[in-house]
C-alpha positions as CSV (number, residue, x, y, z in Angstrom):
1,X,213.1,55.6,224.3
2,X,209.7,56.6,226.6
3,X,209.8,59.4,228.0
4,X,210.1,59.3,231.8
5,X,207.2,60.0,234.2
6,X,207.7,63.4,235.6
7,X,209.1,63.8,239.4
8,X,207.9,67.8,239.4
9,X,204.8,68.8,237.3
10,X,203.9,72.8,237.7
11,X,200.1,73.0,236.5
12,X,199.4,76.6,236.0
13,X,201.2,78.2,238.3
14,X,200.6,82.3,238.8
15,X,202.3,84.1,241.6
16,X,202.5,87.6,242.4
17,X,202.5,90.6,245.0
18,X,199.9,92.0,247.2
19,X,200.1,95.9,246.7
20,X,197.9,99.0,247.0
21,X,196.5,99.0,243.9
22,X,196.1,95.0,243.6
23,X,197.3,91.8,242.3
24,X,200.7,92.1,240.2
25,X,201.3,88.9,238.9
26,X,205.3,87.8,238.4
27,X,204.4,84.5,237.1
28,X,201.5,84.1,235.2
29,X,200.1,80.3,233.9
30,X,203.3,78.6,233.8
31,X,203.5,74.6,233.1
32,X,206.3,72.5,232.6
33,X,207.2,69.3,234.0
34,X,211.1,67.6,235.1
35,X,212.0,63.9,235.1
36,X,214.7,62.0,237.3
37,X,217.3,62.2,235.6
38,X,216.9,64.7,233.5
39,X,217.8,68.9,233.1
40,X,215.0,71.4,232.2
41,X,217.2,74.8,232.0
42,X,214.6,77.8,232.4
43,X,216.3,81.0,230.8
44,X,215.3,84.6,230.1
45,X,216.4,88.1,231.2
46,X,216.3,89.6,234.5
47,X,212.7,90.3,235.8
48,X,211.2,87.4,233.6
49,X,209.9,85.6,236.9
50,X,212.7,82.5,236.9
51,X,213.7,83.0,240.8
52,X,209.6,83.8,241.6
53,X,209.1,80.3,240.0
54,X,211.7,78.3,242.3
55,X,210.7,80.1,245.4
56,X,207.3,78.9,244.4
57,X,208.2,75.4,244.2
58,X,209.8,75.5,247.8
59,X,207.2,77.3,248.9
60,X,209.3,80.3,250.1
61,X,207.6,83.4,248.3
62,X,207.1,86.0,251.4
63,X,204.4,88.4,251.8
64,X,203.3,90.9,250.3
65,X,204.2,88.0,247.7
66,X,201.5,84.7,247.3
67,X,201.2,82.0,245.3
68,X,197.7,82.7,243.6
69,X,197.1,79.8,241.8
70,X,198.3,76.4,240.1
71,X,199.4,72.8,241.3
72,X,202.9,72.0,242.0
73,X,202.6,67.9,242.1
74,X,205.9,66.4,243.2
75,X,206.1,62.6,243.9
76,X,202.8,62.9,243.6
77,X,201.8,65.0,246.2
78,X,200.6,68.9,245.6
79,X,203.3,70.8,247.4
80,X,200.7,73.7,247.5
81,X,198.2,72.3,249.6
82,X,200.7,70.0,252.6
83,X,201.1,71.4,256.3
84,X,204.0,74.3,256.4
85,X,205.4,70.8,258.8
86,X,205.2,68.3,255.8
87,X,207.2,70.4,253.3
88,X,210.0,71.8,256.1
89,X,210.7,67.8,255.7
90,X,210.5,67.9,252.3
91,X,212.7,71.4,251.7
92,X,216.4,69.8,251.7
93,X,216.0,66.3,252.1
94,X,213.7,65.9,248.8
95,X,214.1,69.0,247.4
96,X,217.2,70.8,247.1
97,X,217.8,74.6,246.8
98,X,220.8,76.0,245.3
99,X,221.3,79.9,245.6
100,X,223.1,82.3,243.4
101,X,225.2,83.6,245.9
102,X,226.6,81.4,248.2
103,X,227.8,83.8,251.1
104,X,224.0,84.9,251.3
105,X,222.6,81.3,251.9
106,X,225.9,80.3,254.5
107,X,225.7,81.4,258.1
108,X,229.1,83.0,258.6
109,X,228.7,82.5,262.4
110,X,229.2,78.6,261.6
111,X,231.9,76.7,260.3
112,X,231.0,75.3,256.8
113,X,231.1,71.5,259.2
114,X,228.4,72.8,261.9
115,X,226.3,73.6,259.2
116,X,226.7,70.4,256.8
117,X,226.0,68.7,260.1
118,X,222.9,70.5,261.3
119,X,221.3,70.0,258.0
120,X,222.0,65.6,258.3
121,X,220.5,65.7,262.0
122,X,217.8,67.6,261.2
123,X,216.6,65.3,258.6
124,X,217.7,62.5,260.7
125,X,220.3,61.3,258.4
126,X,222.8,61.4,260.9
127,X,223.5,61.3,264.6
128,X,226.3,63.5,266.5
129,X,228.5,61.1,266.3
130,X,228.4,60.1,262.9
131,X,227.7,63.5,261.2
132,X,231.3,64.8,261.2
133,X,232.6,62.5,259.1
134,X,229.5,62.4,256.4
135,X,230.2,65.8,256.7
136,X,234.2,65.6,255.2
137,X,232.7,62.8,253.2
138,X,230.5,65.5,251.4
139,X,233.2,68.0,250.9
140,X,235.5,65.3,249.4
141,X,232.3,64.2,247.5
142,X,232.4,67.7,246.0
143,X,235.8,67.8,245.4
144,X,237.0,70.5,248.0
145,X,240.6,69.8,248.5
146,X,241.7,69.0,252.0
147,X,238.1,68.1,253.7
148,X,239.1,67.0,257.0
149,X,240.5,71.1,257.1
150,X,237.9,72.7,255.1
151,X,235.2,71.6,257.5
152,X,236.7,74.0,260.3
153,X,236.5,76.8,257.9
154,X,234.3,79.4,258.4
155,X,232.3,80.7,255.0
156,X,234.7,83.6,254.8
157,X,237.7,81.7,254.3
158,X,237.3,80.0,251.4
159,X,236.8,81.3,247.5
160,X,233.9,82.0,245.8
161,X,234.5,78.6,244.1
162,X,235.0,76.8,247.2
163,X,232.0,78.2,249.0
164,X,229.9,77.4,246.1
165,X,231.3,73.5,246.4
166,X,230.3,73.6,250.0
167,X,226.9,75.3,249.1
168,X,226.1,72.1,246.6
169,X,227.5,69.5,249.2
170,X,225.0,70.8,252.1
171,X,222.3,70.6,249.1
172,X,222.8,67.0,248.4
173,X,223.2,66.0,251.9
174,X,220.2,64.2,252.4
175,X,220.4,62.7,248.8
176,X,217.4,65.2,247.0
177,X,215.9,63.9,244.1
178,X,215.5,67.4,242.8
179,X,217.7,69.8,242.4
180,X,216.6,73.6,241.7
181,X,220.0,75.5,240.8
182,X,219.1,79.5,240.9
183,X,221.9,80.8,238.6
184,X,224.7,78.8,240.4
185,X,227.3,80.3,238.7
186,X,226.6,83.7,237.7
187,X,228.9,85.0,241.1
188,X,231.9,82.8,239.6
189,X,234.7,83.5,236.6
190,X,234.4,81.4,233.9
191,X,237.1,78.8,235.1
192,X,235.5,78.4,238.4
193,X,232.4,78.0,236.6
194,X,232.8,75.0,233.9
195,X,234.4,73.2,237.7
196,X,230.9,74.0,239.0
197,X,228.9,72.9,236.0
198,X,230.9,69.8,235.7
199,X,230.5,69.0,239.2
200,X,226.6,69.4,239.0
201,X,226.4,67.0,235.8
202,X,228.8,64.5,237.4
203,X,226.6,64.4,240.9
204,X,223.8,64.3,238.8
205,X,224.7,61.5,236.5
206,X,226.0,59.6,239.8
207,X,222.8,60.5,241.9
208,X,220.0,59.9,239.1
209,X,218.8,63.8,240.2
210,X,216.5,65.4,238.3
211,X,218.0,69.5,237.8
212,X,216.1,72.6,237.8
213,X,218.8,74.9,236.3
214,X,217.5,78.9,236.1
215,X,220.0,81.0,234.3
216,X,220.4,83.6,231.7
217,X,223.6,82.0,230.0
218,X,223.0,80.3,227.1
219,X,226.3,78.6,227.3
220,X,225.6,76.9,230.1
221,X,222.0,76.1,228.8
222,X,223.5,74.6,225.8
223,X,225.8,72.7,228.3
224,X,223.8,71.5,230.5
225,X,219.8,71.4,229.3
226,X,218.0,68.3,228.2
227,X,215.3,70.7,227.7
228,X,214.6,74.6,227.7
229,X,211.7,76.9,228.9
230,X,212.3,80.4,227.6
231,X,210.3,82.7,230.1
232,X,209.3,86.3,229.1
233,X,207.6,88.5,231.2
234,X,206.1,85.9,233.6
235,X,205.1,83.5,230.8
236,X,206.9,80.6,229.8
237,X,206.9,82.1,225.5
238,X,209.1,78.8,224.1
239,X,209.8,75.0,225.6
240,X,211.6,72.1,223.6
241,X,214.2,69.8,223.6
242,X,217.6,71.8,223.5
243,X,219.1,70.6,220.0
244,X,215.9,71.5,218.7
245,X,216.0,75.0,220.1
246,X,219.2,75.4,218.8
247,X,218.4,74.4,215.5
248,X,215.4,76.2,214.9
249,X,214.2,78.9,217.4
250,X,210.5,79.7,217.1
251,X,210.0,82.5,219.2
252,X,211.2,85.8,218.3
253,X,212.7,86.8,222.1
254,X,214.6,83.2,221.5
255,X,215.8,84.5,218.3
256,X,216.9,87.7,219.9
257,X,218.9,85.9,222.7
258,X,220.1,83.5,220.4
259,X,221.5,86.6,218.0
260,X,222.7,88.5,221.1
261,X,225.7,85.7,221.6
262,X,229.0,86.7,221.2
263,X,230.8,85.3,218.8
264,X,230.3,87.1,215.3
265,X,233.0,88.5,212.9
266,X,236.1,90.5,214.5
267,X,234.9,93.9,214.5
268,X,230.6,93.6,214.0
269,X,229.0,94.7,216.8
270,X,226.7,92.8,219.2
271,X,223.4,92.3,218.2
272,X,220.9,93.6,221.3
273,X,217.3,93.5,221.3
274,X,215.9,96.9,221.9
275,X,214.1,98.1,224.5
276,X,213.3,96.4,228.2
277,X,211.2,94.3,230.2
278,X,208.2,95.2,230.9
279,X,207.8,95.9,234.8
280,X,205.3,94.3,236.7
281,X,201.8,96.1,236.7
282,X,202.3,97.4,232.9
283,X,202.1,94.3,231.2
284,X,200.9,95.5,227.7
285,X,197.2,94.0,227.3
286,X,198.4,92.0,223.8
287,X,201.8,89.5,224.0
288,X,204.1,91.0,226.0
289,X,206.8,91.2,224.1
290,X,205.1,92.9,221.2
291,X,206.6,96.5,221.9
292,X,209.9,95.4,221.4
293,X,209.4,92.7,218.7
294,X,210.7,93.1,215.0
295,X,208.2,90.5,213.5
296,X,204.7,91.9,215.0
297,X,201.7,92.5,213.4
298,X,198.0,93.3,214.0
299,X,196.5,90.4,216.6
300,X,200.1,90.7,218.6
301,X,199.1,94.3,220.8
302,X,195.1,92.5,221.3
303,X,195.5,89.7,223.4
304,X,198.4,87.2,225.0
305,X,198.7,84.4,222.1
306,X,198.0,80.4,223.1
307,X,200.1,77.9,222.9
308,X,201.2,76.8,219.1
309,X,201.8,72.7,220.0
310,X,204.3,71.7,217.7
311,X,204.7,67.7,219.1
312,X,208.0,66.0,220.6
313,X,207.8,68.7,223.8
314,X,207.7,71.7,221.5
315,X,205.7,74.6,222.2
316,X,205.5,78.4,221.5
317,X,203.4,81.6,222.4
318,X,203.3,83.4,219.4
319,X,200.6,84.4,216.8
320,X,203.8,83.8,213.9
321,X,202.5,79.9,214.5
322,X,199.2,79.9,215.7
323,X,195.7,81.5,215.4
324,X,195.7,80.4,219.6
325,X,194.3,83.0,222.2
326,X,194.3,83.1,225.7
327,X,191.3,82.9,227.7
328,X,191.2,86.3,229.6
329,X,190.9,85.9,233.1
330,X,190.7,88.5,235.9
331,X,193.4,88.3,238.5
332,X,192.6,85.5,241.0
333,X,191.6,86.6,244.7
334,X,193.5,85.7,247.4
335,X,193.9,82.0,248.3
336,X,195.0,80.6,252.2
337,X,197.1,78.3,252.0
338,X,197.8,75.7,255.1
């Protein structure tokens, strides 16, 4: 079967933060593409740069943080260079942001109804008079028992669980074609969370989305993913289709996260890789990983490796596979953007 044409194509992308001593990138160079329809599941540790990358797309990264460089096309449009006006209309009714935390991204001045109804008139998907009941229509579309109830609830009153339905309905309000999920489950037990995950691949199945999943779980990536980025560091290190990463992990740091998964003999211990991200600013001047990786050898501490392109959307950044080295590039200056 072709592949699909891409709905979201990142080109390059770099962000970072303004400080005293310079430019500290968070993201550096990252590419990768989603279809409709499809998952792309981008997974790594903490302080790898996954949330930077969302808030890039939506073009909510605050100052002292900026978006230095790259194209972010999207229906064919670069997000990066439209009116603050043109993507407020295209933030919720196009694009879809789902936080981590729900009771953060809820007003809890606002009944979980005002605020499912705000977001329809706004877009102009509804009028006062209908929005109520597309409101209860969404919750029941989300499976939240009760609706016509629920709708009078304020975000307190409900469960984690519930909060996170309503969270999900007031994202696909204005029927999105993209869906960026920022680690929707992590907040949630594990019941609550295969109801969550369920709920996102039935909607999506039903909607034709396209889902941006971000997450450190690779349970739910091997649930979920159609494809996987591994990120590292601010670099995307690994991307293929998810059997394939399963099967045959290229990257060491994928091989680490792949060993680190429960599930061994009663009584081994857990497998761990040693040591700790890097922190931004102290990047290591060779691949970034290098000081913590089992299988390095002399290029690895020199320079950040190319990409190794291995065909069928599979790709790795590791001298293991590939003579490849990145062009070094001072850090960009700063860039207005309208």
């Amino acid at each position: 079967m072709p592949e699909r044409a891409p709905l979201l194509t990142v080109e390059h992308l770099t962000t970072g933060f303004q400080v005293r001593d310079g430019f500290v990138p968070a993201v550096i160079d990252v590419s990768f593409h989603v279809s409709a329809g499809d998952t792309l599941c981008i997974v790594g540790e903490s302080g790898s740069g996954k949330s930077v990358t969302a808030l890039s797309i939506m073009r909510l990264v605050e100052p002292p943080g900026r978006i230095a460089e790259g194209r972010i096309i999207f229906n064919g449009h670069d997000l990066l260079t439209v009116s603050e006006r043109e993507m407020q209309a295209i933030r919720g009714a196009q694009i879809a942001l789902i936080f981590q935390e729900p009771m953060t991204a809820l007003n809890p001045v606002f009944t979980i109804g005002n605020q499912i109804e705000e977001t329809l008139r706004v877009h102009g998907r509804a009028t006062r008079r209908t929005a109520p009941q597309q409101a209860i229509d969404l919750l029941a579309a989300v499976s939240i028992p009760e609706p016509q109830k629920r709708v009078r609830d304020y975000p307190h009153q409900l469960s984690g669980g519930m909060r996170q339905r309503a969270l999900i309905a007031m994202s696909l309000a204005c029927e999105p074609s993209l869906v960026i999920a920022d680690e929707p489950t992590t907040a949630l037990d594990v019941t609550i969370q295969a109801q969550i995950l369920e709920l996102l691949r039935d909607l999506q199945q039903r909607m034709g989305l396209a889902l941006l999943l971000i997450t450190h779980d690779l349970g739910v990536v091997a649930e979920m993913a159609d494809r996987v980025a591994v990120m590292y560091a601010g670099r995307i290190v690994e991307e293929a289709p998810v059997r394939a990463l399963f099967d045959d992990p290229k990257h060491p740091y994928t091989r680490g996260l792949m060993g680190s998964i429960p599930g061994g003999a009663p009584g081994t211990r857990l497998r761990a890789i040693q040591g700790t991200v890097p922190p931004l600013g102290a990047l290591p001047p060779g691949c970034a990983f290098a000081p913590r990786c089992p299988e390095r050898f002399d290029p690895c501490p020199k320079a950040p490796p190319g990409t190794t392109d291995f065909g069928g959307g599979r790709g790795v950044k590791c001298y293991l596979h590939g003579p490849a080295v990145e062009p070094q590039v001072a850090p960009p200056a700063p860039v207005e953007r309208v």
